[in-house]
N, C-alpha and C positions, 0 to 999 in steps of 0.2 A: 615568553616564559611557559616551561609546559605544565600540564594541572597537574598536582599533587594526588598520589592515590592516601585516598584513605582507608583504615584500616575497617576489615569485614564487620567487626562489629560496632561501630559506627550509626546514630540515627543516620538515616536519610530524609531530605525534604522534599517532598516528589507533590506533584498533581496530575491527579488522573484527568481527563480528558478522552472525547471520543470526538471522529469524524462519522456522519450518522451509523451510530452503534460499531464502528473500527474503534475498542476502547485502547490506549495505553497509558503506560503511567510513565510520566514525563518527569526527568530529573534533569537538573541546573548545575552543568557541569562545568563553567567557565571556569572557575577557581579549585576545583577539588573533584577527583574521578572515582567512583567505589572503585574496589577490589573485583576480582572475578565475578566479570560483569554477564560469562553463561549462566553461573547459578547464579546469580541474584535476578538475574530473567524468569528462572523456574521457580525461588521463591517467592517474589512478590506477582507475579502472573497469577498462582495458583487462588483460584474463586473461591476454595474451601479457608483453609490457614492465611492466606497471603492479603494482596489487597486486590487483586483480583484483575485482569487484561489480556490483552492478545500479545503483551509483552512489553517492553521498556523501550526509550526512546532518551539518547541522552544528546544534550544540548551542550554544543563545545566550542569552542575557539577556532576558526582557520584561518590559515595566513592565504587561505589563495579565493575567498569568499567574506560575507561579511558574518554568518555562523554557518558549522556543521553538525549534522547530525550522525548520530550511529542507533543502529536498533537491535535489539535480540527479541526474537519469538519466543513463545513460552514454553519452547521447547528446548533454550537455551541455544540455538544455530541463530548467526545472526546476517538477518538481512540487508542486500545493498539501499534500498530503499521502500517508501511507500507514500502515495497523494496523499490519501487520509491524514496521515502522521503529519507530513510535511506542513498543510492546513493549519494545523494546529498549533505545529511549531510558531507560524507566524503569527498564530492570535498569543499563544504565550510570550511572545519577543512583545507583545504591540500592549496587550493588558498589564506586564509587570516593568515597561518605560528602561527596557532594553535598548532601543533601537527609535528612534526618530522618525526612520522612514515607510513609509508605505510602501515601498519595493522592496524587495530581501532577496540576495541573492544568498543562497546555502548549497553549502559541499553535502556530497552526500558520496558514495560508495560509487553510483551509476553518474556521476558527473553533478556540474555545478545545475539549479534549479530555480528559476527565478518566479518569488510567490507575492503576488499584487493585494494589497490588501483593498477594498471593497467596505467603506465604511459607511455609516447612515449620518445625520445631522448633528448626534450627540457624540461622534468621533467612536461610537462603536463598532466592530467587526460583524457588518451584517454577511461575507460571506470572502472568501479566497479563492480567487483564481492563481492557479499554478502553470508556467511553462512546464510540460514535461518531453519535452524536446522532440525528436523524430522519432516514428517509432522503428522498428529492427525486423524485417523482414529474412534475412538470410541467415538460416538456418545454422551455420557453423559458429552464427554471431551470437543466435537468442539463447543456447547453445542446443540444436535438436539432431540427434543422429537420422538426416534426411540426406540424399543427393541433389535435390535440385536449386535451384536458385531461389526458390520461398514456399514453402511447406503449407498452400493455403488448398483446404476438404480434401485433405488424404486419409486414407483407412490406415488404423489402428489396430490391432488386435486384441479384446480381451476377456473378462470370462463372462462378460454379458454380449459379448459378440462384436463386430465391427464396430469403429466410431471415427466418423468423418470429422478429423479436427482440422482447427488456424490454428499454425503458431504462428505467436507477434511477444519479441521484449518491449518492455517499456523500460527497461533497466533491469528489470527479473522476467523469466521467463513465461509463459500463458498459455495454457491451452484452448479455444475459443471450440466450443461444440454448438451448434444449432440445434434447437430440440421444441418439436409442435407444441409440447405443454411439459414447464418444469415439474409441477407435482406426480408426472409420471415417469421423472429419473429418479433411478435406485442410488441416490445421490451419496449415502453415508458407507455404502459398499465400493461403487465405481469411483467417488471422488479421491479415497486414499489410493487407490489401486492404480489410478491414471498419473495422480502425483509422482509415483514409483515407478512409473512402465520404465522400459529400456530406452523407448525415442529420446528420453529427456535425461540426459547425463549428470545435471545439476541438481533433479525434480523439476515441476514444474505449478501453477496454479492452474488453477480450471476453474474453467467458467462456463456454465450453462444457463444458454443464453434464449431466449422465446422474442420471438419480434413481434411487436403490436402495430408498429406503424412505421413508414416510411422515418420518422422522427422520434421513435419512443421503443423501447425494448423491455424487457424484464430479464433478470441477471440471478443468478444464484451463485456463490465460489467457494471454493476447497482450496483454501491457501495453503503452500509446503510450509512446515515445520509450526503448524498453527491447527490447522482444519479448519470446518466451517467458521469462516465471520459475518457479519451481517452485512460488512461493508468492503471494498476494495476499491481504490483508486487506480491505481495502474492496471485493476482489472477490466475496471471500467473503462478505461484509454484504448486497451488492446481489444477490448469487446465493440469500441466505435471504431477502429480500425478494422476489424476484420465484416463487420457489417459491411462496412463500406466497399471496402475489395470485391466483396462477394456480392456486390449489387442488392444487397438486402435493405438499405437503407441511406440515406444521403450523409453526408460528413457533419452535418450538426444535430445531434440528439439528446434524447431523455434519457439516462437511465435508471431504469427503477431495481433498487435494492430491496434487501430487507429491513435496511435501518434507513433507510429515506432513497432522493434521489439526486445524482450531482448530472451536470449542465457536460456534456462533452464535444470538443468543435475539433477536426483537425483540419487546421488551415491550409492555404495555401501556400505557406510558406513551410508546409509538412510538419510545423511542430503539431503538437498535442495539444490542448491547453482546456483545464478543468478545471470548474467550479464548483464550491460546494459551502456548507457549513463547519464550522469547528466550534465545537461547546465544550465549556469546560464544566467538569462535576465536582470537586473538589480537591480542598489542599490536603496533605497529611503527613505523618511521619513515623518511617517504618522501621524497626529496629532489627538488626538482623541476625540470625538466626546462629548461635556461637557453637 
């Protein structure tokens, strides 16, 4: 049966939730879909009027997984996927007795996603690990206007001068930079401008990335259609992929955010696969804007 849209004005019953500091506001779309789901991204994303997030995540039916999701940024352009989100999805499938199982497989834009729930003694969600598949090195794939067969510390041009980037999808695009110390990138200038450059046909995310140890890095990201979050998952996949490539660090590490840190390993079997927290902040209900 497919979900019912309902009409724009309409309550909604949403809960926000964040994976450390990646906040969205999650709606339960099994039975019933809003209406024009770009602006209702821009209205309830917005911190001042709205309820506030990096954008909406709607939780839905698939015939070819056991849920899928869809997401819009709060800028109303809507994303194939994200860890963060995905996380969460699984503590909301598991907290409101959705779903029975501790494994969840979810469709998502960037393919199917399989997310392990991670519980403590009392059957609560002490944390979610996500397959997030293989990552995507060749350039025509993540989609980067490059020629060669993987686009890892090539110079960029732009009005801060050169910049040695990786690109790696993990289902969205990423620009990985190395940089001796993040508080000395002119991050709120170069972050939008790198999103936009020409190599990246879609945009792309950036990540400014500081290595501290064979095992642990520091992250900073300018997601497209968002900007700064505090947190990124697929940014963090592609930021332990591209360490690793480049011999900066081994394939299982820390990465430190600025809204915590998630566990990143890619296997030997090339998937991806991330750990992290998802907390939820509360329920509510948003009435929408006529």
């Amino acid at each position: 049966m497919p979900t019912k849209v309902i009409d724009k004005s309409d309550e909604i019953r949403f809960t926000k939730m964040h994976g450390i500091g990646n906040d969205y506001i999650y709606i339960n779309c099994l039975e019933k879909m809003p209406a024009d789901l770009p602006q209702l991204a821009v209205e309830m994303s917005d911190r001042h009027f709205g309820v506030g997030g990096d954008g909406i995540v709607l939780i839905r039916p698939s015939e070819v997984a056991d849920f899928k999701m869809r997401m819009f940024n709060n800028d109303g352009s809507e994303a194939r996927m994200c860890g963060n989100a995905s996380r969460c999805i699984a503590r909301y499938l598991h907290d409101n007795h959705l779903t029975p199982n501790n494994v969840i497989n979810l469709e998502t834009l960037s393919g199917i996603k399989v997310l392990s729930l991670n519980l403590d003694t009392d059957n609560e969600v002490e944390s979610v690990t996500v397959d997030m598949g293989e990552p995507i090195l060749n350039p025509s794939k993540i989609p980067a206007d490059f020629p060669g067969e993987m686009m890892v510390e090539q110079k960029i041009h732009t009005t801060h001068g050169d910049m040695v980037v990786t690109a790696v999808s993990m289902g969205n695009p990423h620009c990985v930079i190395f940089v001796d110390k993040i508080e000395n990138v002119p991050f709120d200038t170069l972050g939008p401008e790198l999103e936009k450059h020409p190599v990246w046909p879609d945009r792309a995310n950036i990540e400014f990335v500081e290595i501290i140890s064979d095992t642990e890095v520091r992250m900073r990201v300018w997601e497209r259609g968002t900007g700064e979050t505090l947190a990124c998952g697929t940014g963090a996949c592609a930021t332990a992929v591209a360490s690793a490539i480049t011999g900066r660090t081994g394939r299982d590490i820390t990465v430190h955010l600025r809204g915590g840190d998630l566990n990143i390993k890619w296997g030997e079997d090339n998937h991806v696969y991330m750990t992290g927290s998802a907390t939820k902040v509360f329920d509510g209900v948003y009435k929408r804007k006529c």
